[in-house]
C-alpha positions in Angstrom: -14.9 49.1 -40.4 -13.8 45.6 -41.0 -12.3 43.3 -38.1 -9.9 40.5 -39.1 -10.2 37.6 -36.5 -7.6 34.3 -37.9 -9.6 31.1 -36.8 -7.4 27.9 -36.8 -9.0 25.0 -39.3 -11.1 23.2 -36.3 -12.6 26.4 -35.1 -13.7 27.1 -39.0 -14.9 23.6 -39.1 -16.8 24.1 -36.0 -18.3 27.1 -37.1 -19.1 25.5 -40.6 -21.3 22.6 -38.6 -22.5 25.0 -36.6 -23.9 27.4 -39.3 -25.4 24.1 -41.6 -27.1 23.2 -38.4 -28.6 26.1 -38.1 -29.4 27.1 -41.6 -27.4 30.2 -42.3 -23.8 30.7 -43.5 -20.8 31.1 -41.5 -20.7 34.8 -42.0 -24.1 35.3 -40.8 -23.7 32.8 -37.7 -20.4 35.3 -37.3 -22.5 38.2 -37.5 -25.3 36.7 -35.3 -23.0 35.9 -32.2 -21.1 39.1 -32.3 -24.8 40.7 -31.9 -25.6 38.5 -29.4 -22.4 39.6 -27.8 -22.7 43.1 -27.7 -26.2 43.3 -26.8 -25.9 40.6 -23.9 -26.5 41.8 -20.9 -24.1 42.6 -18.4 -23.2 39.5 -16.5 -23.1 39.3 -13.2 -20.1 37.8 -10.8 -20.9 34.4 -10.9 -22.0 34.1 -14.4 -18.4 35.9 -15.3 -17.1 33.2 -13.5 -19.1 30.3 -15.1 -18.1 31.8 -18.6 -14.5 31.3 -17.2 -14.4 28.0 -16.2 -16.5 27.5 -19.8 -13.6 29.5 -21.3 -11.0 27.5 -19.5 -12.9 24.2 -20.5 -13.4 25.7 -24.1 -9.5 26.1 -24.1 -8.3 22.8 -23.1 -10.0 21.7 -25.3 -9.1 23.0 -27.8 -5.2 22.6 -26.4 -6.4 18.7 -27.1 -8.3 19.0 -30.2 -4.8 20.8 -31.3 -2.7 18.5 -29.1 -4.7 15.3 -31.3 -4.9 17.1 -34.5 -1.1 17.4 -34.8 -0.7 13.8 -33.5 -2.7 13.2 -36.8 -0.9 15.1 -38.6 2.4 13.5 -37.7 0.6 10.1 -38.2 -0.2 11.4 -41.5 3.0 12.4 -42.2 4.2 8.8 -40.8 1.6 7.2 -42.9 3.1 8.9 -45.7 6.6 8.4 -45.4 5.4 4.6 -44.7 3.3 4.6 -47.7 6.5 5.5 -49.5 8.8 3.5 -47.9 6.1 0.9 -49.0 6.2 1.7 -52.6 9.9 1.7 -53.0 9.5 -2.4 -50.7 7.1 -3.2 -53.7 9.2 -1.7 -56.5 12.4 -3.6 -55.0 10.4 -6.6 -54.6 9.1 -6.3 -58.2 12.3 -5.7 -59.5 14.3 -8.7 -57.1 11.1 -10.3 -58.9 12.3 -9.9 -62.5 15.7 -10.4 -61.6 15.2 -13.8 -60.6 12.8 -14.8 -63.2 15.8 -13.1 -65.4 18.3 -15.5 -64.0 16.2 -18.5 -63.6 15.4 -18.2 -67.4 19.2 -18.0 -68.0 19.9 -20.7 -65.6 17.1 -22.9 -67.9 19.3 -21.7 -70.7 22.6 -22.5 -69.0 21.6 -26.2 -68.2 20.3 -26.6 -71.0 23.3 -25.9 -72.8 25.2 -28.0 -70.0 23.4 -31.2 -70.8 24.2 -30.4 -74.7 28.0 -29.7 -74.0 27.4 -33.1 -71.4 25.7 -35.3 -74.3 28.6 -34.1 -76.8 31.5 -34.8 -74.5 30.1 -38.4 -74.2 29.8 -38.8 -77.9 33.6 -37.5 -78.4 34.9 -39.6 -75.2 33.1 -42.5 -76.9 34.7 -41.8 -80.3 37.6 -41.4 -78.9 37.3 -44.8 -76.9 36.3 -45.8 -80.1 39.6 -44.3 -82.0 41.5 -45.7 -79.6 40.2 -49.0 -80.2 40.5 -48.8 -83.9 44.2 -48.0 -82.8 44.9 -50.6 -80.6 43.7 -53.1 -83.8 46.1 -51.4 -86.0 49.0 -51.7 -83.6 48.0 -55.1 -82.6 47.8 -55.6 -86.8 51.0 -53.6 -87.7 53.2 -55.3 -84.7 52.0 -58.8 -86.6 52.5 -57.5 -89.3 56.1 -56.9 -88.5 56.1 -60.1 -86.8 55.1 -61.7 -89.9 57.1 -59.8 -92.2 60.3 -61.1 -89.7 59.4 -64.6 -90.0 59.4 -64.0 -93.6 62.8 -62.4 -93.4 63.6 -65.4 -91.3 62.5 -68.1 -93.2 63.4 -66.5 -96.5 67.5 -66.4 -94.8 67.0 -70.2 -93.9 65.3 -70.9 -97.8 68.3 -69.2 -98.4 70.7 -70.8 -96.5 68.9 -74.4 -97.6 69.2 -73.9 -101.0 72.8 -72.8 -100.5 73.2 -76.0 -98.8 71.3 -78.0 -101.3 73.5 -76.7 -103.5 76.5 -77.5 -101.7 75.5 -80.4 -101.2 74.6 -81.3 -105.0 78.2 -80.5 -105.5 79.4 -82.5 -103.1 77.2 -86.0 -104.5 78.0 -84.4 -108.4 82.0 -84.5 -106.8 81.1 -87.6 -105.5 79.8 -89.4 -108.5 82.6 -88.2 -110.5 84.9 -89.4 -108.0 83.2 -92.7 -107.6 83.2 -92.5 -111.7 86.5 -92.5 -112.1 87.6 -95.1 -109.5 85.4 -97.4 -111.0 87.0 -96.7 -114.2 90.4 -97.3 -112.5 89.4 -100.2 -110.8 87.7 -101.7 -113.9 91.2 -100.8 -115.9 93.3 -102.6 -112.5 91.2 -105.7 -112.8 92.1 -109.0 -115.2 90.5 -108.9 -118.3 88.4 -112.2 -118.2 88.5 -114.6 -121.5 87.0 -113.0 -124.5 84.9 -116.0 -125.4 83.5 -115.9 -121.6 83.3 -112.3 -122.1 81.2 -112.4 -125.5 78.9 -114.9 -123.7 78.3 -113.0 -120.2 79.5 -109.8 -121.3 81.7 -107.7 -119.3 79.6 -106.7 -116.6 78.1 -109.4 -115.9 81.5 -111.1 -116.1 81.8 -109.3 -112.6 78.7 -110.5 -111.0 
C-alpha cells in the first residue's frame, strides 16, 4: 500500500537538509520517522501536551515561513515587474538617446546650411548693392547724357539762329554797301565836274580830297 502525503516546497526543503545532514535520502529519512512513529511509545499526558505546544510552535511557524515566503514571492513578482518596467526606462532612454543625436546631427546639418544660405544672401545683397550702384552711374551718366545732348540741341538752335542772323545781317551791310554804292555814284554824278587840266593832274578822286 502506498500513502500519498503533498509536502509544500519548504517542508521538502527541510526534509532535503535534513536527509544530507544525515546521510540518507529523503525517502529513507521518510521511511525512518514513520518507523520511529509507529514504534514510539505511547506518550504519556504531559509529553502529548509538550508535542502540542511543539506542534503549535511547529505550525506558526510554518504560518510565517509561509506568511514570509509569499512576501518573497510578491517581492519577486514586484522585482520583476520593476525589472521590466526598468528595461522598457532603458529602451525609452536609449531610444530618446538616438533621437536626439538624430536631431542634433540634423540640426548640425540645418545650420550648416543656414550659414550657407546666410553667406549667399550677403553675396546677392552685395551684388545687388553693387547693381544698384552700377545703376545709379548709368542714371547719373544717361540724365547727363540728356543734359548734354539738350545743351547741344540748345546751342545748335542759337548756332542756328546766329548764323541766320549773320546772315541777315550780311544782307543787311551787302544792302548797305549797295546802297551806299549808289549814292556815291549819285552824289559823284550831282557834284561839279572840276577842270580837266586840274583833273588830269590830281585825278578825280583826289580832286575831292
Amino acid at each position: 500500500m502506498r500513502i500519498y502525503a503533498p509536502l509544500d516546497d519548504p517542508a521538502v526543503d527541510e526534509l532535503d537538509q535534513m536527509a544530507k545532514k544525515n546521510g540518507i535520502s529523503r525517502a529513507q529519512l521518510i521511511i525512518n520517522a514513520i518507523d520511529a512513529y509507529l514504534h514510539q511509545p505511547e506518550p504519556s499526558t504531559e509529553e502529548l501536551d509538550q508535542l502540542r505546544i511543539k506542534l503549535d510552535q511547529a505550525n506558526s511557524e510554518l504560518d510565517r515561513v509561509k506568511r514570509e515566503w509569499d512576501q518573497a514571492r510578491i517581492n519577486l513578482d514586484q522585482a520583476s515587474d520593476l525589472r521590466t518596467e526598468l528595461e522598457q526606462l532603458k529602451a525609452k532612454y536609449n531610444q530618446s538617446t538616438t533621437e536626439i543625436s538624430q536631431r542634433w546631427e540634423e540640426t548640425k546639418i540645418l545650420k550648416k546650411e543656414l550659414d550657407k544660405l546666410k553667406k549667399d544672401l550677403d553675396e546677392a545683397r552685395s551684388v545687388n548693392q553693387k547693381l544698384k550702384d552700377d545703376l545709379l552711374k548709368r542714371q547719373s551718366e544717361t540724365d547727363l547724357l540728356a543734359a548734354t545732348r539738350e545743351e547741344l540741341i540748345a546751342a545748335t538752335t542759337a548756332r542756328d539762329k546766329l548764323q541766320e542772323a549773320l546772315k541777315v545781317r550780311d544782307d543787311e551791310i551787302s544792302f548797305l554797301r549797295s546802297h551806299v554804292a549808289q549814292l556815291t555814284q549819285s552824289i559823284s554824278q550831282l557834284s561839279l565836274k572840276p577842270g580837266e587840266e586840274e583833273a588830269k593832274r590830281k585825278g578825280w578822286w583826289q580832286f575831292w580830297k
